[in-house]
C-alpha positions as CSV (number, residue, x, y, z in Angstrom):
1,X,31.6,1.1,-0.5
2,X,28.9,1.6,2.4
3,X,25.2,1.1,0.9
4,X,24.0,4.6,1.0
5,X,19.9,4.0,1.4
6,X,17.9,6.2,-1.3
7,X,14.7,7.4,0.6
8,X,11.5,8.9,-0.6
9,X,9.6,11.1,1.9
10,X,6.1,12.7,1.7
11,X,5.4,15.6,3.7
12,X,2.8,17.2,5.1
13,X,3.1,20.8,4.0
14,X,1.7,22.3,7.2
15,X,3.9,20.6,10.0
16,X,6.2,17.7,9.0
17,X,7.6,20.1,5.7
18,X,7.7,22.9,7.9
19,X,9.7,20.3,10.5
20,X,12.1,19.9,7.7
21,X,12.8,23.3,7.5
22,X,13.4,24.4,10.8
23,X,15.9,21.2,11.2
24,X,17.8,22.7,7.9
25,X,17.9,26.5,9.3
26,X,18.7,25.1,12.7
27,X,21.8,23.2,11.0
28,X,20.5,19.8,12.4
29,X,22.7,17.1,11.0
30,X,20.8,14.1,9.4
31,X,22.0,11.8,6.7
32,X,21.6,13.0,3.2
33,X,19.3,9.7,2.3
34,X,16.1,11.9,2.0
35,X,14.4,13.1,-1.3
36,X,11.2,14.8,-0.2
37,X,7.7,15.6,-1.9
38,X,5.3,18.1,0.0
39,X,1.9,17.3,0.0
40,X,-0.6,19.5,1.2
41,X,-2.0,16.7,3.7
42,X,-0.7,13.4,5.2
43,X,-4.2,11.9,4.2
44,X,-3.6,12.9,0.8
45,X,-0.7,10.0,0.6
46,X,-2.7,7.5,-1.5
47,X,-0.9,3.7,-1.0
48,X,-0.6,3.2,-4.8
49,X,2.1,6.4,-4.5
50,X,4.1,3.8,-2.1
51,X,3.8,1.1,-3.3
52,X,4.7,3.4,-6.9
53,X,7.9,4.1,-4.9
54,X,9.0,1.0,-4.4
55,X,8.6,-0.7,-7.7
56,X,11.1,2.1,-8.7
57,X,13.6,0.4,-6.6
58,X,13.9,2.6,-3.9
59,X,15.0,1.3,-0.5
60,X,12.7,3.4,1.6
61,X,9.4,5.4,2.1
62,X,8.5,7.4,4.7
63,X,5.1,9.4,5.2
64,X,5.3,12.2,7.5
65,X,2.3,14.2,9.0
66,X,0.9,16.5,12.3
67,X,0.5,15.3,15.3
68,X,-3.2,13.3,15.3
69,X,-5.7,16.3,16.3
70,X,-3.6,18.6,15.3
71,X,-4.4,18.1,11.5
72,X,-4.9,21.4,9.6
73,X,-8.0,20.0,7.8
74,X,-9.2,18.1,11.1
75,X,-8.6,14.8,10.4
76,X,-6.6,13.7,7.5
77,X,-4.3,12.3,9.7
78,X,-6.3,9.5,10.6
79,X,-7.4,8.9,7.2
80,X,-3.4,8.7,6.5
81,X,-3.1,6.1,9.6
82,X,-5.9,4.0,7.9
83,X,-4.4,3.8,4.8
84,X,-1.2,3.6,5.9
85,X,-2.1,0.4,8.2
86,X,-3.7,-1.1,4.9
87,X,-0.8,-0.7,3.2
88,X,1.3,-2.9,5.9
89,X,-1.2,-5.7,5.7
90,X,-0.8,-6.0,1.9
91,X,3.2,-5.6,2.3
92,X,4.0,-8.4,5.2
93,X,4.4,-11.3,3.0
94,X,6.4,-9.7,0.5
95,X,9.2,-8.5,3.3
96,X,9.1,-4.6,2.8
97,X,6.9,-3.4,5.0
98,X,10.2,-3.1,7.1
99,X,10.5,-0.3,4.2
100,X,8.1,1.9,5.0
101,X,7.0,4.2,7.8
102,X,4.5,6.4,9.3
103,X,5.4,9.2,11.8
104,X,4.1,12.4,13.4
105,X,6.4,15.6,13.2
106,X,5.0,19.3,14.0
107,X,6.4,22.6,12.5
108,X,8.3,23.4,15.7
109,X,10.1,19.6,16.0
110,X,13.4,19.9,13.7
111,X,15.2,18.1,16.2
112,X,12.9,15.2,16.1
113,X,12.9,15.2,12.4
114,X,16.2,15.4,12.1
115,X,16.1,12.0,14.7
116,X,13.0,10.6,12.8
117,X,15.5,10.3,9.6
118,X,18.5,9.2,10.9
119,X,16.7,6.3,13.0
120,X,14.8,5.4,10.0
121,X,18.1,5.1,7.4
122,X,19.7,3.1,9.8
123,X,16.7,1.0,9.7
124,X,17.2,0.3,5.9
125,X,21.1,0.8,5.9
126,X,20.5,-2.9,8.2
127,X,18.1,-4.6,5.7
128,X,20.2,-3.9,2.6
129,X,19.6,-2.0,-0.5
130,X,15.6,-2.6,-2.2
131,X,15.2,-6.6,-3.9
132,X,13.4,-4.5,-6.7
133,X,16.9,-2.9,-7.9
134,X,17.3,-6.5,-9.5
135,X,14.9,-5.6,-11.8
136,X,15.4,-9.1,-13.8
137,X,15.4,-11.4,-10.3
138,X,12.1,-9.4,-8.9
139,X,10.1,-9.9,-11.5
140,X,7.2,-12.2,-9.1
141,X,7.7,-9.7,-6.0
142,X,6.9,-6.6,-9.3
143,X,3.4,-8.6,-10.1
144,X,2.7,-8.6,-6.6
145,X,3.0,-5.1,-6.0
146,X,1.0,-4.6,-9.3
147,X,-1.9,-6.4,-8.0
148,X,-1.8,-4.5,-4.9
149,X,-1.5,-1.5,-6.7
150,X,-4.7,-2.6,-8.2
151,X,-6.2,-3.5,-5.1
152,X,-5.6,-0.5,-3.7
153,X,-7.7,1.5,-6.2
154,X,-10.4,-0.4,-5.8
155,X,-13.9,1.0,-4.7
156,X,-14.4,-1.8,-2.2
157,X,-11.5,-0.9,-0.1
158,X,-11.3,2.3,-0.2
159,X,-15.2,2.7,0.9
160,X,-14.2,0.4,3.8
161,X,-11.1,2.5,4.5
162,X,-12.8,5.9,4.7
163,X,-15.6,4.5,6.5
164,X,-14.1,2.7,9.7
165,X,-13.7,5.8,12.0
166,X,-17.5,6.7,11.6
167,X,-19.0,2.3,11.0
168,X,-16.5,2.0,14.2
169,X,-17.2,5.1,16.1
170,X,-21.1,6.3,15.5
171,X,-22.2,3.7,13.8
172,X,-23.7,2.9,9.9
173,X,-26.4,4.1,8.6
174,X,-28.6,1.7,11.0
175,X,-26.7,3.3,14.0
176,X,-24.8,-0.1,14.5
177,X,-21.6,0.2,15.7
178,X,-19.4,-3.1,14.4
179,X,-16.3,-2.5,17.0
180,X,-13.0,-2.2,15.7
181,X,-11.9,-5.6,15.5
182,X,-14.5,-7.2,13.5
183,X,-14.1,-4.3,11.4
184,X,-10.3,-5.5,11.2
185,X,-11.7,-8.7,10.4
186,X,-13.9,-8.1,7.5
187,X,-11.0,-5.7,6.3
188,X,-8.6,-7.9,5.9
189,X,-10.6,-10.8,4.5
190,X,-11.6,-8.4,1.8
191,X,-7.6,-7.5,1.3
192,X,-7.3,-11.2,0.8
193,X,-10.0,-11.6,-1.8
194,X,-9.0,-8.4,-3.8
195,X,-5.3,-9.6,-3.9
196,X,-6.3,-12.9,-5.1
197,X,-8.6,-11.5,-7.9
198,X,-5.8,-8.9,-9.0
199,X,-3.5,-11.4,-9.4
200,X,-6.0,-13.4,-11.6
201,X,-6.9,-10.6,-13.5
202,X,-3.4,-9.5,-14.6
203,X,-3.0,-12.7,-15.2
204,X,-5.3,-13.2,-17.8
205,X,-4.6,-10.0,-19.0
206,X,-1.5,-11.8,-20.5
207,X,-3.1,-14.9,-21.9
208,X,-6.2,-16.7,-21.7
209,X,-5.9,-19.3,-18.9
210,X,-7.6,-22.2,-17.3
211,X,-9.0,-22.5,-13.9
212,X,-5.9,-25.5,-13.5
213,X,-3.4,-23.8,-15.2
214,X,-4.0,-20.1,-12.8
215,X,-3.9,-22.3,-9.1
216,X,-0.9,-23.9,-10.5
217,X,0.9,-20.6,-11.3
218,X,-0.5,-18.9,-8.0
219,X,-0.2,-22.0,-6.0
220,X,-3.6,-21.7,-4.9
221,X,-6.9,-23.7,-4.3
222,X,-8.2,-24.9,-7.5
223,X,-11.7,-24.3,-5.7
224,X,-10.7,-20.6,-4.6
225,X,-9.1,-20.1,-8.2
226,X,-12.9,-21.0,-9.5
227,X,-14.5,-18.8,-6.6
228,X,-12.7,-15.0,-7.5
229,X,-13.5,-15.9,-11.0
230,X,-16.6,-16.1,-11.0
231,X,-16.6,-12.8,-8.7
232,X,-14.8,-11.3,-11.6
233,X,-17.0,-12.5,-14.2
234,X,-19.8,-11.0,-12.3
235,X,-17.8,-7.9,-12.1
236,X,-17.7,-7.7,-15.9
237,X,-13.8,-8.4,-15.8
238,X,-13.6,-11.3,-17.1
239,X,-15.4,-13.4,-19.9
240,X,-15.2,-17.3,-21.4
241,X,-12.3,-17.2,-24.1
242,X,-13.1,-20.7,-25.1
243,X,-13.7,-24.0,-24.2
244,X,-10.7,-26.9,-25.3
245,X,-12.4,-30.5,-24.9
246,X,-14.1,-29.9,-21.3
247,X,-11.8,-27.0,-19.7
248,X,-12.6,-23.6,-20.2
249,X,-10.3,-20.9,-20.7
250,X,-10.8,-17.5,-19.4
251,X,-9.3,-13.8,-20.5
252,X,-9.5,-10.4,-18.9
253,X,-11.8,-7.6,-20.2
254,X,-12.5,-4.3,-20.0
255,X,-9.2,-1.9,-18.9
């Protein structure tokens, strides 16, 4: 049988929803690959509801909003295209940010909705139904998306998020304006970091570990592994379980 993609699409009520509907009362064919949830604004999309999506095993995500200016709460469109662009920096190594999508539909453009949905299913009827259906063989791209899932929540990020239109625009608060790619920069170094840390942290959430034994099952640095936990010992997440011979073992705290 022909793979039938499963796709889950959040909608803008004011335009991209009301897109939807003038491409059903229109009778515009598109394939019947869309489940939809209206939101009340593009911006109010957080990535954690993605990457929620996925984990779930669906083959595709698409966010759909108003045109940029057009936004009926001024600019929650832009906050959407900020997190949105986050999002694809965490996905690229783990091969689905082919998965997701952002695009710009108003009230009166059922015929490029309609267009929108059939281009984008063709786009994941080529790369196959979602790795994550296998729930059993996924199981290291799952604790991926779980530490981006944490990463995404955290304060860090999302104060850098919110704040690049205005740091990158007027300026901070010492009227400095950092231009937008150093702000890219520091973005995605602190992505890095964050990742890296989550990953430790859900790690030792399941056992105490050492320093060794973490870079060995992340494949990373011993001397980075050492580095984001002692960030996250600062942090209060994680605390000294015990000390075998000369190695010290560390667990997570906290929630």
């Amino acid at each position: 049988m022909e793979f039938e993609p499963k796709i889950l699409g959040f909608l803008c009520n004011w335009c991209s929803y009301a897109g939807a509907d003038l491409a059903g009362v229109s009778r515009i064919q598109y394939p019947p690959s869309l489940r939809v949830i209206r939101v009340m604004c593009s911006g109010r999309v957080d990535p954690s509801f993605v990457i929620q999506a996925l984990k779930t095993g669906l083959d595709g995500v698409i966010v759909m909003g108003c045109h940029l200016g057009d936004c009926h709460y001024i600019d929650g469109n832009y906050e959407a295209e900020m997190k949105f662009a986050t999002l694809q920096k965490l996905l690229e190594p783990t091969g689905l940010v082919n998965r997701i999508r952002l695009e710009w539909v108003s009230a009166s453009e059922g015929v490029r909705f309609g267009e929108v949905i059939k281009d984008f299913t063709e786009q994941i009827r080529s790369l196959g139904p979602s790795p994550l259906r296998d729930k059993e063989n996924s199981k290291p791209l799952i604790e991926d998306l779980n530490a981006m899932e944490d990463v995404v929540q955290n304060f860090r990020l999302r104060a850098l998020i919110a704040r690049e239109r205005k740091i990158t625009e007027s300026g901070n608060i010492y009227e400095r304006i950092i231009p937008i790619k150093n702000y890219q920069e520091i973005l995605t170094e602190a992505l890095k970091s964050e990742f890296i840390r989550s990953k430790i942290y859900l790690k030792l959430k399941s056992e105490p570990l050492s320093v060794k034994e973490l870079s060995r099952r992340l494949a990373l640095e011993s001397s980075n592994v050492l580095k984001q936990v002692v960030v996250l010992r600062q942090r209060g997440k994680v605390a000294l379980d015990r000390v075998e011979g000369v190695t010290p073992y560390y667990t997570a705290i906290g929630v």
